[in-house]
C-alpha positions as CSV (number, residue, x, y, z in Angstrom):
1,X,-29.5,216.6,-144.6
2,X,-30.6,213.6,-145.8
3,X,-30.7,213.9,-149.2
4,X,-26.8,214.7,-148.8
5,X,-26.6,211.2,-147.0
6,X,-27.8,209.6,-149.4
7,X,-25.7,210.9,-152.5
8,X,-22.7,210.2,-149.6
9,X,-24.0,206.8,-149.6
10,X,-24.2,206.6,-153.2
11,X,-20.8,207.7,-153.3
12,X,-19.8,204.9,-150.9
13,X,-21.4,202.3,-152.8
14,X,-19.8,203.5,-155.9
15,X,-16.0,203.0,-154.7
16,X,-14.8,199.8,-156.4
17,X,-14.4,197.7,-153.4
18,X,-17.9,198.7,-152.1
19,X,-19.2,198.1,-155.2
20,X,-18.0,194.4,-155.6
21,X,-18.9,193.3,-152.5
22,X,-22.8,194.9,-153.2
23,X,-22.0,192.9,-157.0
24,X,-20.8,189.3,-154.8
25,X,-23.8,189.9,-152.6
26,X,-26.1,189.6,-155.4
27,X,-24.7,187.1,-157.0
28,X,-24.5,184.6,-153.7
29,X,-28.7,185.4,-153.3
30,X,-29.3,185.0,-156.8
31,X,-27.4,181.7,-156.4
32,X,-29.6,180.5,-153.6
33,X,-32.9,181.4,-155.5
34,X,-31.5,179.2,-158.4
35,X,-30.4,176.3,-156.1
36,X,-33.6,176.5,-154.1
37,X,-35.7,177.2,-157.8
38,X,-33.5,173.4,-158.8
39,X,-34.4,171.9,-155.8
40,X,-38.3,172.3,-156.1
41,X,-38.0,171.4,-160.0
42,X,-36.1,168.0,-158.9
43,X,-38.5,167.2,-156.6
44,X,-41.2,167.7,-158.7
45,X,-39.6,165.8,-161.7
46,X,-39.3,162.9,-159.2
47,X,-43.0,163.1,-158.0
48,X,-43.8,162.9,-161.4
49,X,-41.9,160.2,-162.4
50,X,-43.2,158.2,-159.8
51,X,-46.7,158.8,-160.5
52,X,-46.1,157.9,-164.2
53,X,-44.4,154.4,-162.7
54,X,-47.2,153.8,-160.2
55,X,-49.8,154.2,-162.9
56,X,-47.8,152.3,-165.6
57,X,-47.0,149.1,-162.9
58,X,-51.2,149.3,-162.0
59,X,-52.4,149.4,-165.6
60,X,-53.1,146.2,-167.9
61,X,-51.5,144.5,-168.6
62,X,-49.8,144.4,-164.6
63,X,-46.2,144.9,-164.0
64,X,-45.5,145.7,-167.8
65,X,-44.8,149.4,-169.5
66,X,-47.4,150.7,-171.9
67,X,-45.0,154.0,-172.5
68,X,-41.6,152.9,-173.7
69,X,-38.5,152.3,-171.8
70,X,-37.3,155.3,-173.5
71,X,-39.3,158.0,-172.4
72,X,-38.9,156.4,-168.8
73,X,-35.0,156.8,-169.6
74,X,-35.8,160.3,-170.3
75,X,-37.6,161.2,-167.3
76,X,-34.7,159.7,-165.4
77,X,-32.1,161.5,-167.2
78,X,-33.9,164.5,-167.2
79,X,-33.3,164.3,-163.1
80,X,-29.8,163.6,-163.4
81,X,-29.6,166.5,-165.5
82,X,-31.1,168.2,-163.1
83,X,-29.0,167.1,-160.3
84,X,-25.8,168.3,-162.3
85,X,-27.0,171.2,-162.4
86,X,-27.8,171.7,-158.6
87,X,-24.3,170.4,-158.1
88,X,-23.2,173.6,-160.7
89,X,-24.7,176.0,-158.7
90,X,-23.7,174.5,-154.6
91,X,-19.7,174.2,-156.4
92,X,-20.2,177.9,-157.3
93,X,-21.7,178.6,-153.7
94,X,-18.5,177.1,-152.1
95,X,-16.2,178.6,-154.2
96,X,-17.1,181.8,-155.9
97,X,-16.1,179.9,-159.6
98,X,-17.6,178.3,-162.2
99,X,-16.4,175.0,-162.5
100,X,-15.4,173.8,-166.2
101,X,-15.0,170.1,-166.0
102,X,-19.0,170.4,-164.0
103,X,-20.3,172.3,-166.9
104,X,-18.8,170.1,-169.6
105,X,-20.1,167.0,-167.7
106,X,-23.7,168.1,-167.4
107,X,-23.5,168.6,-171.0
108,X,-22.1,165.5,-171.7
109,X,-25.0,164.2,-169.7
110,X,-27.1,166.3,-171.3
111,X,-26.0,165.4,-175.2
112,X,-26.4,161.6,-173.7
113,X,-30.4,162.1,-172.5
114,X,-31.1,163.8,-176.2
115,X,-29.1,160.4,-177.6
116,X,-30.9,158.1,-175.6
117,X,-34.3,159.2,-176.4
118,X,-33.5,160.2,-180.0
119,X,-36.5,158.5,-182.7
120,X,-34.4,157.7,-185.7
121,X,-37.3,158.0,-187.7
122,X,-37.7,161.3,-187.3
123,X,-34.0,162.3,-186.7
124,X,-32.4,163.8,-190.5
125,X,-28.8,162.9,-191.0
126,X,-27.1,166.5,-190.1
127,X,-29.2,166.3,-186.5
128,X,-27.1,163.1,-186.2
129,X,-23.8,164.4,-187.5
130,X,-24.2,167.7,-185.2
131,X,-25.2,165.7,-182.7
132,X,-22.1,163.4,-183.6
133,X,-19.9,166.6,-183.5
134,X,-21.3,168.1,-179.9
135,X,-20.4,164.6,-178.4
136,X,-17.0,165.0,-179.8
137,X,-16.0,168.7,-179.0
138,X,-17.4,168.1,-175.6
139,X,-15.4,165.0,-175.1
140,X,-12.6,166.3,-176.5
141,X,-12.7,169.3,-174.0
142,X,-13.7,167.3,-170.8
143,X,-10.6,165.3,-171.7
144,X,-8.4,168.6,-171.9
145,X,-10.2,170.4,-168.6
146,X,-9.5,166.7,-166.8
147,X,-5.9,166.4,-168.0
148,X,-4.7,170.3,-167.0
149,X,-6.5,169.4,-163.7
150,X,-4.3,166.7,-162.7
151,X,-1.4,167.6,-161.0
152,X,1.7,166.3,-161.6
153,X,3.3,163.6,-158.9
């Protein structure tokens, strides 16, 4: 009797409306793993930037960086990364879709931070040009994304 149950249930589960809601069920908790998952790394990127200010502000000489301004930048932009990506994952909670222009921006963002923080010395001339081009295509497409978004008055 209850092995017929559960191939019934089975059954059940396998009907394509069952079946989508067990496949959207899934996806909302692995949606609230990643947000929670975000949340903990953001706060502990931000407990360790602060540390890493604290000490540099306490050091010798006082009140002056001995790490550059660009790593700090980094740090900072890797939170704001970060952060775009939490906002990713809450815009797909409220509304079951991934949202383009939030992608592409986090990207952009994303592109910017390895820009920032790039050593030239170290950096060959196709890094730079492919670097050059992801800037570009992912202009380009935020630009097209934000234009078909607008709706006409």
């Amino acid at each position: 009797m209850r092995l017929k149950n559960l191939f019934r249930q089975i059954i059940e589960t396998g009907k394509d409306d069952n079946f989508l809601h067990l496949v959207h069920y899934v996806e909302k908790i692995v949606s609230k793993l990643l947000a929670i998952a975000m949340l903990l790394v953001i706060l502990i990127a931000i407990v360790d930037l602060g540390i890493l200010l604290f000490r540099e502000l306490l050091t010798e000489p006082v009140g002056f960086f001995n790490t550059t301004l660009i790593e700090l930048f980094g740090l900072f932009l890797n939170i704001l990364v970060a952060l775009e990506l939490l906002e990713n994952i809450t815009a797909y909670l409220e509304k079951n879709v991934i949202q383009v222009e939030l992608v592409i921006v986090t990207s952009l963002i994303a592109v910017a931070r390895k820009l920032i923080i790039l050593d030239l010395d170290k950096t060959s001339g196709s890094q730079l040009i492919g670097l050059a081009i992801a800037i570009f295509a992912l202009s380009v497409s935020y630009w097209i994304v934000r234009r078909s978004n607008l709706k006409p008055s």
